[in-house]
C-alpha positions as CSV (number, residue, x, y, z in Angstrom):
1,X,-1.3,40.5,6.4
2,X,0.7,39.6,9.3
3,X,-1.8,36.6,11.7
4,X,-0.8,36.7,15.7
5,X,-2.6,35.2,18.4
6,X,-4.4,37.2,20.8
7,X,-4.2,36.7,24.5
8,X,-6.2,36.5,27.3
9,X,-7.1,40.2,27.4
10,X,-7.7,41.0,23.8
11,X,-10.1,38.2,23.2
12,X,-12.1,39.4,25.8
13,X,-12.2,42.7,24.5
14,X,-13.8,41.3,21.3
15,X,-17.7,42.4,21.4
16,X,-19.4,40.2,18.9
17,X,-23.5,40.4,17.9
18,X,-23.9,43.7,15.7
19,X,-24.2,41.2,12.9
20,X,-27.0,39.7,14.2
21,X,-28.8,42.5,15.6
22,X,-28.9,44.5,12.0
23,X,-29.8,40.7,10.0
24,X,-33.4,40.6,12.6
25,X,-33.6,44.6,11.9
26,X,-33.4,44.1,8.0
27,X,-35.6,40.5,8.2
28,X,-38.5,42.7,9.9
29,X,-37.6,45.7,7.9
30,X,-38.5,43.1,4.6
31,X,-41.4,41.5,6.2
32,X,-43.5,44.9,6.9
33,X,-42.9,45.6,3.3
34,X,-44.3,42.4,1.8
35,X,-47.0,42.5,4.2
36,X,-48.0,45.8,3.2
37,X,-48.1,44.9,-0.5
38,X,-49.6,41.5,0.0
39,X,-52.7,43.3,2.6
40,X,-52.9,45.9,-0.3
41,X,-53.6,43.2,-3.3
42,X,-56.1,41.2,-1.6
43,X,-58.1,44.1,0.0
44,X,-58.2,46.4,-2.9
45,X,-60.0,45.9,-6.2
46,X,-57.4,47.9,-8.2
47,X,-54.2,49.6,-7.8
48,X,-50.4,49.6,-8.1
49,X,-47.3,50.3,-6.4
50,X,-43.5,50.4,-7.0
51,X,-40.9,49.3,-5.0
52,X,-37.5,50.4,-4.9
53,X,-35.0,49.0,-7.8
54,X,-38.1,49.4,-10.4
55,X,-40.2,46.9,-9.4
56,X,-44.1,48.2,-10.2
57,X,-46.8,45.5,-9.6
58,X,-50.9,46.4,-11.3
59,X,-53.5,45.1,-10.7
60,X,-57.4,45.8,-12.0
């Protein structure tokens, strides 16, 4: 891997904050799902669900 420096131009060509726009899509994503789970074990008497990867979760 051949390292140069970049000039003037090039570095302002660099568009940065993709990163951080999928990380607060993905941190919302995960909260709406745990609050969904969490509003249906405390409201319900009984039930069960499964997430994804295998993860089931009962309760009577």
């Amino acid at each position: 891997m051949n390292l140069r420096l970049l000039n003037e131009f090039e570095t302002k060509k660099i568009i940065t904050g993709e990163v951080i726009t999928l990380t607060a899509v993905m941190a919302i994503a995960a909260i709406a799902i745990v609050a969904v789970i969490v509003y249906r074990l405390f409201m319900s008497e009984k039930g069960s669900t499964t997430l994804p990867g295998g993860f089931k979760f009962e309760w009577k």
